[in-house]
C-alpha positions as YAML, in Angstrom:
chain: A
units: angstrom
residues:
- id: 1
  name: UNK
  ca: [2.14, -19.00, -5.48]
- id: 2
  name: UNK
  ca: [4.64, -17.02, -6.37]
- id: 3
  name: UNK
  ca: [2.77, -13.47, -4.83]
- id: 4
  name: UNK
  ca: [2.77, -15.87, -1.58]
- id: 5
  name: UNK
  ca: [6.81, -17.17, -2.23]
- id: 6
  name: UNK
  ca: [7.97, -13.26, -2.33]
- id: 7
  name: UNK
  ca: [5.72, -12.13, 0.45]
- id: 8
  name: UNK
  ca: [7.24, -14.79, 3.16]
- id: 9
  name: UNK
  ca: [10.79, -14.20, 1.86]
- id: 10
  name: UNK
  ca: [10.53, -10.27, 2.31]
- id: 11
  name: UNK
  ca: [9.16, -10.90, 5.97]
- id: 12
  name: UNK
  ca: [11.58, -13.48, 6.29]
- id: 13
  name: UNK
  ca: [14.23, -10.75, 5.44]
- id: 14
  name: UNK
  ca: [12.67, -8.27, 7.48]
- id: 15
  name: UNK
  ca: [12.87, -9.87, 10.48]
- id: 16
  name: UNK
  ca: [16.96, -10.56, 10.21]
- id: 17
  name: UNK
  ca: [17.22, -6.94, 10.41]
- id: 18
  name: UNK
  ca: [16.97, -6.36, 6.21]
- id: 19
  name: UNK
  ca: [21.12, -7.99, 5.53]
- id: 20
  name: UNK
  ca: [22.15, -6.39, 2.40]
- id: 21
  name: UNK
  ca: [24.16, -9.42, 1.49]
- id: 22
  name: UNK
  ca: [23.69, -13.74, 1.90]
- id: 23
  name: UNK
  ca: [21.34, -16.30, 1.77]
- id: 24
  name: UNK
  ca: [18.07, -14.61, 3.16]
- id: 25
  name: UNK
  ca: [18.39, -11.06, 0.64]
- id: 26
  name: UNK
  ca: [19.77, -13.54, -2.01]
- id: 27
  name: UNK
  ca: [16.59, -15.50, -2.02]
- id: 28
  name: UNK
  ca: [14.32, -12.27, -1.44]
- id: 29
  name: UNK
  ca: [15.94, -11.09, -5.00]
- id: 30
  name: UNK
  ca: [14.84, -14.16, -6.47]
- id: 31
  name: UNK
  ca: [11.68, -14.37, -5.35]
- id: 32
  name: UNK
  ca: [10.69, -10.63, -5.98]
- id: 33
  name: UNK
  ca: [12.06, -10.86, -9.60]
- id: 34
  name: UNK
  ca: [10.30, -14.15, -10.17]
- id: 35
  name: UNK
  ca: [7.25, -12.32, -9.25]
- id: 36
  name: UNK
  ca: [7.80, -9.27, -10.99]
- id: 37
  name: UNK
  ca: [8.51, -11.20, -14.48]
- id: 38
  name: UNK
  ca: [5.37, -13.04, -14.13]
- id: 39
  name: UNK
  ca: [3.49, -9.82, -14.05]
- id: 40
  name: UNK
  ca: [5.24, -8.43, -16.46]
- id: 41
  name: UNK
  ca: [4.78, -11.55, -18.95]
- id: 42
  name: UNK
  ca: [0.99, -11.47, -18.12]
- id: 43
  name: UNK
  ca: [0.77, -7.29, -18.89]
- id: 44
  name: UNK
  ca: [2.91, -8.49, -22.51]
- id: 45
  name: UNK
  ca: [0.14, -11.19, -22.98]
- id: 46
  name: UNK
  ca: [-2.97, -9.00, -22.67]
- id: 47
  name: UNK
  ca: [-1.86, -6.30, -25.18]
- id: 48
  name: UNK
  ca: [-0.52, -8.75, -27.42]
- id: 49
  name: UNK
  ca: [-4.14, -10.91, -26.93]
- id: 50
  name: UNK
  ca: [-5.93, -7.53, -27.47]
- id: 51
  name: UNK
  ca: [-3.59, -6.32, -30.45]
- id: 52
  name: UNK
  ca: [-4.29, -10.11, -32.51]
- id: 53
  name: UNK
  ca: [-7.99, -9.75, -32.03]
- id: 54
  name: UNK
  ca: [-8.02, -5.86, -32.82]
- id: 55
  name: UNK
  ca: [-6.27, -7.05, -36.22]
- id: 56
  name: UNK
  ca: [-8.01, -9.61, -36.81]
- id: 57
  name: UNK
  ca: [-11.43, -7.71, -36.33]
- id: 58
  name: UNK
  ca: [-9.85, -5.04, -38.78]
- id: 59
  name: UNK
  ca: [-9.07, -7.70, -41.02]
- id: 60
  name: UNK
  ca: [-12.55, -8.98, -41.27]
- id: 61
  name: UNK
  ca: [-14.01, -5.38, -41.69]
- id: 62
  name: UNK
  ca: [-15.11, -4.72, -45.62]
- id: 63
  name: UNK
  ca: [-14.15, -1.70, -47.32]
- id: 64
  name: UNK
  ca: [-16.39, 0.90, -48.34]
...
């Protein structure tokens, strides 16, 4: 939803000749940061899931 929100916006942009400044680039901003956080969040959530479960397997392990 939000991949789909910040591709229409940047062809919405396109096609008014790529305005540096108003509404249309405005909302192309938005959407592209929107989209970009998202990713981001879901990149943090992965290494953080993998980093738990890595300590918690090390946790489990016995010692020698």
């Amino acid at each position: 939803m939000l991949k789909q929100a910040a591709i229409d916006s940047d062809k919405i942009w396109k096609t008014a000749g790529r305005p540096r400044h108003g509404h249309l680039f405005d909302k192309r901003q938005k959407c592209r940061l929107l989209y970009r956080r998202r990713i981001r969040e879901g990149q943090r959530t992965e290494t953080e899931r993998y980093t738990n479960d890595l300590h918690e397997e090390l946790l489990k392990k016995k010692p020698y």
